[in-house]
MARGU-912809 format. One record per residue (C-alpha): residue number from 1; x, y, z; residue in three letters; chain. Coordinates in pm, whole numbers, plus 50000, padded with zeros to 5 digits. Example, Ala and Ser with C-alpha at 12.3 -4.5 7.8 and 13.67 -1.06 7.14 Angstrom:
<nodes>
{k=1; u=51230; v=49550; w=50780; r=ALA; c=A}
{k=2; u=51367; v=49894; w=50714; r=SER; c=A}
</nodes>
This chain:
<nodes>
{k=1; u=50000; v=50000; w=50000; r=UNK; c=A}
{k=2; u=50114; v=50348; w=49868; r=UNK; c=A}
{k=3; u=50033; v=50619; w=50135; r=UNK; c=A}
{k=4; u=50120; v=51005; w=50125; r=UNK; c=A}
{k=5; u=50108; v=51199; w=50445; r=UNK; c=A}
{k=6; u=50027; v=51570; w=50444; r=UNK; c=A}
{k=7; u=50202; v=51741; w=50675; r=UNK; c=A}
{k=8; u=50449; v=51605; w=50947; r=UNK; c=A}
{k=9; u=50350; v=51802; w=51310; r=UNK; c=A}
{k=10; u=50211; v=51617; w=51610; r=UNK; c=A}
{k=11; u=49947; v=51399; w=51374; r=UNK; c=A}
{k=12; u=50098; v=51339; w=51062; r=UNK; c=A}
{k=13; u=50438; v=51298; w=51223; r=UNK; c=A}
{k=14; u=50334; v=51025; w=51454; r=UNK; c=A}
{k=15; u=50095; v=50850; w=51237; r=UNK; c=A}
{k=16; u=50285; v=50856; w=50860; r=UNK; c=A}
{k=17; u=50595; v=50809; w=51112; r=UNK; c=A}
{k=18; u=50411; v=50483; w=51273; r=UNK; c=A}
{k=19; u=50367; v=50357; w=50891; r=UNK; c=A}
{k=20; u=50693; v=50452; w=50787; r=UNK; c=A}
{k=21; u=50891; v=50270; w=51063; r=UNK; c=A}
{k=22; u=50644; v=49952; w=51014; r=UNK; c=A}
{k=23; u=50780; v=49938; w=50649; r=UNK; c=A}
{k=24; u=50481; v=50068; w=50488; r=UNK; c=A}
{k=25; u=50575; v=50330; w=50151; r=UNK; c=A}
{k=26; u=50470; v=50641; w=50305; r=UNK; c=A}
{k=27; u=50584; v=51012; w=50156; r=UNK; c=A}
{k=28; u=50544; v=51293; w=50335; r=UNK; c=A}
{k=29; u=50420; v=51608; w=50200; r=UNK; c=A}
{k=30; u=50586; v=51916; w=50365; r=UNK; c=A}
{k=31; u=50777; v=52230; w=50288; r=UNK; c=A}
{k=32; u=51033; v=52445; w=50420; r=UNK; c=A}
{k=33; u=51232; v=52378; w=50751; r=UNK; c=A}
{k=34; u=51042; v=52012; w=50820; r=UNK; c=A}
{k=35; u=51143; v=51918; w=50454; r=UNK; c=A}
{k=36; u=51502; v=52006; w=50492; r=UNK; c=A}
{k=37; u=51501; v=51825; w=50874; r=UNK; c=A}
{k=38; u=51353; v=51507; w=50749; r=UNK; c=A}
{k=39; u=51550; v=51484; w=50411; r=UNK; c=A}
{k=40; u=51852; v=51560; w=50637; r=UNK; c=A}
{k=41; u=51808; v=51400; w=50987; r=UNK; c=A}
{k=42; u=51485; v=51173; w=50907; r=UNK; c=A}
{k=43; u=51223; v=51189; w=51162; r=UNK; c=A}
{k=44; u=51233; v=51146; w=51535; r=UNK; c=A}
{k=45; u=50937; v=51071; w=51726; r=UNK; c=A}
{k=46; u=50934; v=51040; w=52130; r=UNK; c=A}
{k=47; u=50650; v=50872; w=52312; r=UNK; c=A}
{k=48; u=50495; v=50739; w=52585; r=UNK; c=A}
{k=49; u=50452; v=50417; w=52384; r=UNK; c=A}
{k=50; u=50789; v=50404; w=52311; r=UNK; c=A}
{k=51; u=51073; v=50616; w=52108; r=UNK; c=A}
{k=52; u=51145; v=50512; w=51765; r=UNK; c=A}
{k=53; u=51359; v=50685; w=51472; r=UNK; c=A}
{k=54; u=51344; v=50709; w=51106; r=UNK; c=A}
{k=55; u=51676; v=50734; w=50938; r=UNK; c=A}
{k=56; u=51558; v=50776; w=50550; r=UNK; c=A}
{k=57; u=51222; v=50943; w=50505; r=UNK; c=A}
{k=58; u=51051; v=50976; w=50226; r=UNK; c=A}
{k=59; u=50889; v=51341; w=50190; r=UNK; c=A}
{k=60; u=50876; v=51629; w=49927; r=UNK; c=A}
{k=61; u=50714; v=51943; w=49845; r=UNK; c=A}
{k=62; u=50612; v=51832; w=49472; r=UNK; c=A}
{k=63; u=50308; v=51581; w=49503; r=UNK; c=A}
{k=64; u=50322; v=51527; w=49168; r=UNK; c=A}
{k=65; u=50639; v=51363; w=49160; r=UNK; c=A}
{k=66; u=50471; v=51075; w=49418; r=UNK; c=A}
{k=67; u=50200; v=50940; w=49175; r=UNK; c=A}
{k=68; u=49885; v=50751; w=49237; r=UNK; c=A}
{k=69; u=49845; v=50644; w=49605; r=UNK; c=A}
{k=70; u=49611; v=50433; w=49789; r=UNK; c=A}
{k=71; u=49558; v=50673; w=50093; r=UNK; c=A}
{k=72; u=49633; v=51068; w=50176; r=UNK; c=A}
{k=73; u=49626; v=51158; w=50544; r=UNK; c=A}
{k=74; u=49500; v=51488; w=50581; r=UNK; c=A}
{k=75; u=49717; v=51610; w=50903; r=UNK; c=A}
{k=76; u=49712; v=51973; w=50827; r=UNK; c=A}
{k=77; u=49534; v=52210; w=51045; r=UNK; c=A}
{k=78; u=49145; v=52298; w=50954; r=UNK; c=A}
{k=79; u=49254; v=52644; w=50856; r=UNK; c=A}
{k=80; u=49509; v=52517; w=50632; r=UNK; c=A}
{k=81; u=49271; v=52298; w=50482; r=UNK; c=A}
{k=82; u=49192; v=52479; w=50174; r=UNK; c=A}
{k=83; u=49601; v=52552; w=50071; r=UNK; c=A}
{k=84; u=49653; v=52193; w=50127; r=UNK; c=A}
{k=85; u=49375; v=52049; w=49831; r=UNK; c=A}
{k=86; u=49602; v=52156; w=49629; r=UNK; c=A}
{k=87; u=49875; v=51905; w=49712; r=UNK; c=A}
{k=88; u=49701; v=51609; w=49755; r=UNK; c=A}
{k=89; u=49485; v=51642; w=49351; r=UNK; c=A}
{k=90; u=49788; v=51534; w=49163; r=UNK; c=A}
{k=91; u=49804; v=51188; w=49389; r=UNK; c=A}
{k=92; u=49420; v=51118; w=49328; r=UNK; c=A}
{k=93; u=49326; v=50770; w=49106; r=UNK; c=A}
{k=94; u=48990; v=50627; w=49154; r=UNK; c=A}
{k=95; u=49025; v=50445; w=49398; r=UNK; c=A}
{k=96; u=49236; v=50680; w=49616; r=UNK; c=A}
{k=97; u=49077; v=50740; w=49997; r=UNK; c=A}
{k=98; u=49117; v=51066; w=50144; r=UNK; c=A}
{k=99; u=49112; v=51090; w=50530; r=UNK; c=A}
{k=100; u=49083; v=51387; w=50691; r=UNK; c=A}
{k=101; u=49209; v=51416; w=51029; r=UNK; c=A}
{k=102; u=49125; v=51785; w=51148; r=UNK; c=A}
{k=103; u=48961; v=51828; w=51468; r=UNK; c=A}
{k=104; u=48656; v=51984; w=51336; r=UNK; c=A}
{k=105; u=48358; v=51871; w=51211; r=UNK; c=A}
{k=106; u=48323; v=51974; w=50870; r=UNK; c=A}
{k=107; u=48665; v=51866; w=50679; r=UNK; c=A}
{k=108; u=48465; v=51619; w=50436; r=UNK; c=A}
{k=109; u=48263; v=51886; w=50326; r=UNK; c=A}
{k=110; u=48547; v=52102; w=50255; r=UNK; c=A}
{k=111; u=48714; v=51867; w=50066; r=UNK; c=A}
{k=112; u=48451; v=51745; w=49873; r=UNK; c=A}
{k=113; u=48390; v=52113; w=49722; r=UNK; c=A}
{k=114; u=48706; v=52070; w=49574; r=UNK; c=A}
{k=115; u=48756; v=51703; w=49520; r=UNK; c=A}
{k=116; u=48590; v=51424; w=49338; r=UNK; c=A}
{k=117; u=48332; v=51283; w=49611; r=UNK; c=A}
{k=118; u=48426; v=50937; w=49549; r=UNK; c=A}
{k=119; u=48769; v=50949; w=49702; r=UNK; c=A}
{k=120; u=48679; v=51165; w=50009; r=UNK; c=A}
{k=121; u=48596; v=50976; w=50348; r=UNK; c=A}
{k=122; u=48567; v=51033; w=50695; r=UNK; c=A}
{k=123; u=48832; v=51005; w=50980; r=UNK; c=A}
{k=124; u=48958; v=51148; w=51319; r=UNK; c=A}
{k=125; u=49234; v=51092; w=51553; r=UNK; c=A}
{k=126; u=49298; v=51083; w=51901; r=UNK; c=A}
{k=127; u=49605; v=51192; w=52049; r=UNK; c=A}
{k=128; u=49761; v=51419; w=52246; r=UNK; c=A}
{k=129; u=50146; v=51530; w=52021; r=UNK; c=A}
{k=130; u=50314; v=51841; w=51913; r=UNK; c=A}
{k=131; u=50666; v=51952; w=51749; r=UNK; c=A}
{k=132; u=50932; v=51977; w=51955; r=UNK; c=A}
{k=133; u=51148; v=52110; w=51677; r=UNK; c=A}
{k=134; u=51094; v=52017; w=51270; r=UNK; c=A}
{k=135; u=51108; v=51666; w=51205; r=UNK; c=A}
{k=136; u=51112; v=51567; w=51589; r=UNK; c=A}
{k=137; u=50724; v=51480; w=51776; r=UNK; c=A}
{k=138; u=50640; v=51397; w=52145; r=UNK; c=A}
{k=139; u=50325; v=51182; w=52178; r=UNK; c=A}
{k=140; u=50287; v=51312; w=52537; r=UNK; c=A}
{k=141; u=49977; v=51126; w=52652; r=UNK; c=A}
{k=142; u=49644; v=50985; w=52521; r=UNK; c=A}
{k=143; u=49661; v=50615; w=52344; r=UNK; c=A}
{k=144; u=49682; v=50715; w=51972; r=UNK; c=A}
{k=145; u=49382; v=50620; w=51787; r=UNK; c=A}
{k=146; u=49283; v=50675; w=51426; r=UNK; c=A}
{k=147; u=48904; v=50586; w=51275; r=UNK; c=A}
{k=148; u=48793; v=50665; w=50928; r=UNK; c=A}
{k=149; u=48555; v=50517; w=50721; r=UNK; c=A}
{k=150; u=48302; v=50574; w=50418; r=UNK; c=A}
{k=151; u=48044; v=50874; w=50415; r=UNK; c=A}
{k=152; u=47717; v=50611; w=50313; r=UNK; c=A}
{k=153; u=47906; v=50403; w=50580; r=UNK; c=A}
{k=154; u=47910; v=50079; w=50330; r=UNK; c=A}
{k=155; u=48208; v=49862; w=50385; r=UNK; c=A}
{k=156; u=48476; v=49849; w=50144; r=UNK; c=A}
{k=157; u=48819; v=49697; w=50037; r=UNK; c=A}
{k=158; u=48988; v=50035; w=50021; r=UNK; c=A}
{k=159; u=48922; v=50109; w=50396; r=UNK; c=A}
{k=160; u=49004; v=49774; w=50492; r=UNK; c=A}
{k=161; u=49344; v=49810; w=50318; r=UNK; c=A}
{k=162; u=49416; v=50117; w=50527; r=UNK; c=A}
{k=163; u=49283; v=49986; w=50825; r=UNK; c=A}
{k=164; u=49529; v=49674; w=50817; r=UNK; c=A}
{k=165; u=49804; v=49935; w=50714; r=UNK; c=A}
{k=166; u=49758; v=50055; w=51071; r=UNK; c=A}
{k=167; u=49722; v=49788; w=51262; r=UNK; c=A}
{k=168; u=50059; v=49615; w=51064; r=UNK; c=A}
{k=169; u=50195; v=49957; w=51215; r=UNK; c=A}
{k=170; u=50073; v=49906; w=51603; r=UNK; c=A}
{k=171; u=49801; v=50205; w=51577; r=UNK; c=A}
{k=172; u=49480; v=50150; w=51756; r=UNK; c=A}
{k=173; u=49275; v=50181; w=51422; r=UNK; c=A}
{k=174; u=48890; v=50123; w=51388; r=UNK; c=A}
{k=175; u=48627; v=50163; w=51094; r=UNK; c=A}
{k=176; u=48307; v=50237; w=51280; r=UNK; c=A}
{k=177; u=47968; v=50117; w=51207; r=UNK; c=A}
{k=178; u=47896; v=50529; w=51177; r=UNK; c=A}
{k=179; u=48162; v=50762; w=51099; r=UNK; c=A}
{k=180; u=47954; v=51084; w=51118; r=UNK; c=A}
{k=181; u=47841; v=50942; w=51455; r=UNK; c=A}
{k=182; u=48177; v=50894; w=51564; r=UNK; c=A}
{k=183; u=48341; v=51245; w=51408; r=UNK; c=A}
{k=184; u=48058; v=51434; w=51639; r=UNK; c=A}
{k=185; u=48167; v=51259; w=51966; r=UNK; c=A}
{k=186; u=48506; v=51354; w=51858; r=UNK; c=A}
{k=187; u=48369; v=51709; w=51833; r=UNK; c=A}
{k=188; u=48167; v=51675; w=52113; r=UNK; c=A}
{k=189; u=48482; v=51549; w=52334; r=UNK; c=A}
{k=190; u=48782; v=51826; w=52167; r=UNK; c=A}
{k=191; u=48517; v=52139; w=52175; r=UNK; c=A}
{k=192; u=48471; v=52224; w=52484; r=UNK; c=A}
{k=193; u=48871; v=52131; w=52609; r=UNK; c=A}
{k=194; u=49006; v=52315; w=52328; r=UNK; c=A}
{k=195; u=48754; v=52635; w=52438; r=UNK; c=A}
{k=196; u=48805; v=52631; w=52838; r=UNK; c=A}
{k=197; u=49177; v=52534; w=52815; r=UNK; c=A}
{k=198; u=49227; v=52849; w=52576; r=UNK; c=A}
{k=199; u=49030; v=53027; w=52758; r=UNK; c=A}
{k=200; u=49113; v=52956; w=53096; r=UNK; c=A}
{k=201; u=49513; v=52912; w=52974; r=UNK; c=A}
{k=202; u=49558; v=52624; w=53270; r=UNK; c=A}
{k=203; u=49549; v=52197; w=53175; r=UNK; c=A}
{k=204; u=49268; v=52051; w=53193; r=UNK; c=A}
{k=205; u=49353; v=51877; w=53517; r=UNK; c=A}
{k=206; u=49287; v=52261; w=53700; r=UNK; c=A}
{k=207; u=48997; v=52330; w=53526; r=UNK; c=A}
{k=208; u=48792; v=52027; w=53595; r=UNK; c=A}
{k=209; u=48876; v=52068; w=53939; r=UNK; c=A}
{k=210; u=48658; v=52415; w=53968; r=UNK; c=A}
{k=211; u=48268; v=52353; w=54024; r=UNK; c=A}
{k=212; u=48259; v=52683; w=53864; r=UNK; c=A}
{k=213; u=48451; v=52605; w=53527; r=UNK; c=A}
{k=214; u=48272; v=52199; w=53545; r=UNK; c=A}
{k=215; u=47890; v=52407; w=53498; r=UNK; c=A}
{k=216; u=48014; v=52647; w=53247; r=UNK; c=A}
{k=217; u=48156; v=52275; w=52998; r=UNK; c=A}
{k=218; u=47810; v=52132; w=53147; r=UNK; c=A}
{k=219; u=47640; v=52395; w=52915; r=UNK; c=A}
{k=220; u=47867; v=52367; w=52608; r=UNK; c=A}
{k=221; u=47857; v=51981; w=52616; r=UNK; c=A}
{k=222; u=47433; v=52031; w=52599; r=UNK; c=A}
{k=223; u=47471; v=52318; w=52333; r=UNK; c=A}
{k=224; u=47703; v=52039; w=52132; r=UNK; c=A}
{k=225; u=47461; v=51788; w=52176; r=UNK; c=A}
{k=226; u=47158; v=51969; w=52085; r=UNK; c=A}
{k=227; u=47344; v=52097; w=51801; r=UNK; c=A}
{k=228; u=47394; v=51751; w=51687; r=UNK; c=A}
{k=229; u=47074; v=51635; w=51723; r=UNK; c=A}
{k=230; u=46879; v=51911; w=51554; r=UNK; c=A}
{k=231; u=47150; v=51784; w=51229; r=UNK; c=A}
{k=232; u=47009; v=51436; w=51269; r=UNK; c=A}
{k=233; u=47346; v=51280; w=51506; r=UNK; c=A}
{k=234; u=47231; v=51028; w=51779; r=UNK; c=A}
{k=235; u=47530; v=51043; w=52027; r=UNK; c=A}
{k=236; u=47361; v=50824; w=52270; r=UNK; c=A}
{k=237; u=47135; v=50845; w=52566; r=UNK; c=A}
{k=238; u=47533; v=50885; w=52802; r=UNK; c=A}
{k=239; u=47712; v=51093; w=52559; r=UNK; c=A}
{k=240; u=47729; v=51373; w=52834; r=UNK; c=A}
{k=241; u=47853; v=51134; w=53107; r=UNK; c=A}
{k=242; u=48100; v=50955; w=52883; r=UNK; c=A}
{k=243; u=48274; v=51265; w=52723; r=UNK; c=A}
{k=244; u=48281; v=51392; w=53125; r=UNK; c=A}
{k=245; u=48450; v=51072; w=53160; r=UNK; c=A}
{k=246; u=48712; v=51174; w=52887; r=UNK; c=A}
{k=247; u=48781; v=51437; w=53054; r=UNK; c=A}
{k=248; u=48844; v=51318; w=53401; r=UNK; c=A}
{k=249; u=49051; v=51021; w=53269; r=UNK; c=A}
{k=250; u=49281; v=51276; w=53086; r=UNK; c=A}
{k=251; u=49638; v=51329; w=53245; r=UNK; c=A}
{k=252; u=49615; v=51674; w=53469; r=UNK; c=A}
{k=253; u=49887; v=51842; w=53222; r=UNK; c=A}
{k=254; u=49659; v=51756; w=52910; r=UNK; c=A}
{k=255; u=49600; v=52052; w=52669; r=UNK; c=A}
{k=256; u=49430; v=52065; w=52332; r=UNK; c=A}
{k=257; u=49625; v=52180; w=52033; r=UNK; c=A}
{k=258; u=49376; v=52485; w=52057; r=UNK; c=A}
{k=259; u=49497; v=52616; w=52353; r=UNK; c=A}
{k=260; u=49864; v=52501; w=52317; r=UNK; c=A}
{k=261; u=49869; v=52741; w=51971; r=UNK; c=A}
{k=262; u=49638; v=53047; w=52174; r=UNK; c=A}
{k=263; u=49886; v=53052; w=52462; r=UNK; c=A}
{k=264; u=50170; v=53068; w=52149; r=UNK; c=A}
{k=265; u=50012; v=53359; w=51958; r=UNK; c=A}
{k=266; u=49950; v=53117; w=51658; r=UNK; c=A}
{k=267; u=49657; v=53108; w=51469; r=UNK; c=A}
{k=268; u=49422; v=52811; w=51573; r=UNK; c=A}
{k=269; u=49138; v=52574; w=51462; r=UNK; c=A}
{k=270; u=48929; v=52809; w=51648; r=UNK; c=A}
{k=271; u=48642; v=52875; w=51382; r=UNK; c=A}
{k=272; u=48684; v=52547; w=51307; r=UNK; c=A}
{k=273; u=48588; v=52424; w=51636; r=UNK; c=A}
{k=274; u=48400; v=52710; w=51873; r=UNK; c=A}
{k=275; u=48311; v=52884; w=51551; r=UNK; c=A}
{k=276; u=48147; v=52594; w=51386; r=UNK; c=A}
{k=277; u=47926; v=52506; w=51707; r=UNK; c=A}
{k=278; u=47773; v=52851; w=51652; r=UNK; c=A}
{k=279; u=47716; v=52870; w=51287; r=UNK; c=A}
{k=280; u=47576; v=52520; w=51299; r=UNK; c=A}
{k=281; u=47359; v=52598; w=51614; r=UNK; c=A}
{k=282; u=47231; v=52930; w=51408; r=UNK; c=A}
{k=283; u=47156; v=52730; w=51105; r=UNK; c=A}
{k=284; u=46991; v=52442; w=51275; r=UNK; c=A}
{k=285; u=46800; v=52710; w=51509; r=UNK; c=A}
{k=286; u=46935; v=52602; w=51833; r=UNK; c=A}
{k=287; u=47106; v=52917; w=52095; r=UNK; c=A}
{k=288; u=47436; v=52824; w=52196; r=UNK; c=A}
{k=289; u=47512; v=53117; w=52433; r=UNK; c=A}
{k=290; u=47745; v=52948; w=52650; r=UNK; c=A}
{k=291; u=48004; v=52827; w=52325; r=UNK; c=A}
{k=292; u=47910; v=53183; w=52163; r=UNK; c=A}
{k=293; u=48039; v=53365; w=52491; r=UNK; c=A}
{k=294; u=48393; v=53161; w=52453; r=UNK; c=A}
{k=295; u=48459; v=53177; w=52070; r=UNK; c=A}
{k=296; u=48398; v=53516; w=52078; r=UNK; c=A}
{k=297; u=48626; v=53575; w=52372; r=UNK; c=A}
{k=298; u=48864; v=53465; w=52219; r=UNK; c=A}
{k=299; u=48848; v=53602; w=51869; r=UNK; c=A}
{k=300; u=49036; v=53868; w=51941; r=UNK; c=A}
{k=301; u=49404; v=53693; w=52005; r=UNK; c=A}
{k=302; u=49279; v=53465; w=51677; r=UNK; c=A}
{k=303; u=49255; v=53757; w=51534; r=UNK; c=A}
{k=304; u=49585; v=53954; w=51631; r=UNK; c=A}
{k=305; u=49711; v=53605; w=51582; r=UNK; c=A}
{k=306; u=49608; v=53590; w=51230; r=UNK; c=A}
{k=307; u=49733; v=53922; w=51135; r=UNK; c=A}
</nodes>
């Protein structure tokens, strides 16, 4: 299996770098400083599952000198969504799956704008990894976990090719019975962190500690849900008690990427997350005061951010 990898931060570095050390033909699709470190010093990855190293990577900043693959890995940031379609066309056959792995909700619909529906599917990730410097990653906590599958949710040979690709690699990989279903309690789960952590600028193990902070993700988790449900997305009868779970389970110095790029000055999937509860929630007719009051608290340093 033929797999191309854009970008190499915390996701696409540990994931394309779990393929690429399990043997797998992976290419990496990067530019500037991370395509000089990993043509020059490969790629370094250190995590709580264990270190590993990549001597000779594969990566380049001309997909059109890869070919036809079986699977791209979306691993770009929401906002950079849009500048990355144009990498990935030139690596398209029929066949081809596309997996986003954004932390919003609406990647597949971006993608499909642009691309031919048939190789655009569903996926998320779970795992908590940043750069330490270009072509290094720390997978800090959080059991790494990719699922992906297709839009009508039909089972297919292409999926099940990546799937094993994953598992021959040692990644927790799954193809749910309902992606969509899945994606929102992904949503549902990195929302909220993402918002209060930014907000709040402390891990998530001093947040959850507050009463006062637990009521104000109490009312974003039932804005998200309502949200969901008003867009036809049963996330279960529990899906408030088990993301509260999620959140209690996480290690006390847990952050979201959100918040890790706010307290940076970078720009951040902030629209893509916070944002998109609101404009969903207006077009589905449901008030989400609560998630409004954070996003647009912190527009201002995504703004200055952005500028």
């Amino acid at each position: 299996m033929r797999i191309a990898v854009i970008g190499a931060g915390g996701v696409g570095g540990y994931f394309g770098g779990k393929l690429a050390h399990a043997g797998i033909d992976t290419t990496f699709i990067v530019r500037g400083a991370t395509l000089d470190a990993l043509r020059t010093n490969g790629l370094r990855v250190d995590s709580a599952n264990g270190d590993f190293a990549i001597e000779r990577v594969q990566a380049t900043n001309d997909p059109s000198s890869v070919g036809v693959v079986d699977a791209v890995l979306v691993c770009v940031k929401a906002w950079q969504m849009r500048d990355a379609i144009a990498n990935i066309a030139p690596m398209l056959g029929p066949d081809t799956i596309v997996v986003p792995m954004e932390n919003g909700i609406d990647a597949p619909d971006v993608l499909r704008a642009s691309l031919d529906e048939r190789n655009v599917v569903g996926g998320l990730c779970a795992i908590v990894s940043f750069v330490v410097a270009p072509g290094h990653i720390r997978h800090a906590a959080s059991e790494p976990v990719v699922m992906f599958g297709e839009l009508d949710n039909r089972s297919s040979a292409r999926t099940q090719a990546l799937l094993d690709a994953f598992t021959k690699a040692g990644v927790k990989a799954e193809i749910p019975p309902d992606i969509h279903r899945s994606m929102w309690t992904k949503f549902l789960f990195i929302t909220p962190l993402s918002g209060i952590g930014a907000l709040t600028r402390v891990p998530v193990g001093k947040w959850r500690a507050m009463p006062e902070v637990r009521a104000i993700v109490d009312e974003m988790l039932r804005e998200l849900i309502d949200v969901a449900t008003a867009r036809g997305i049963d996330l279960g009868d529990d899906a408030f008690e088990k993301t509260w779970q999620r959140y209690d389970a996480l290690a006390p110095a847990s952050t979201a990427s959100l918040q890790r790029d706010v307290m940076d000055g970078k720009p951040s999937e902030l629209d893509a997350q916070l944002g998109a509860v609101v404009k969903l929630g207006e077009a589905a007719g449901v008030a989400t005061p609560v998630t409004r009051f954070v996003y647009h608290a912190l527009l201002p340093q995504e703004r200055a951010a952005r500028e």
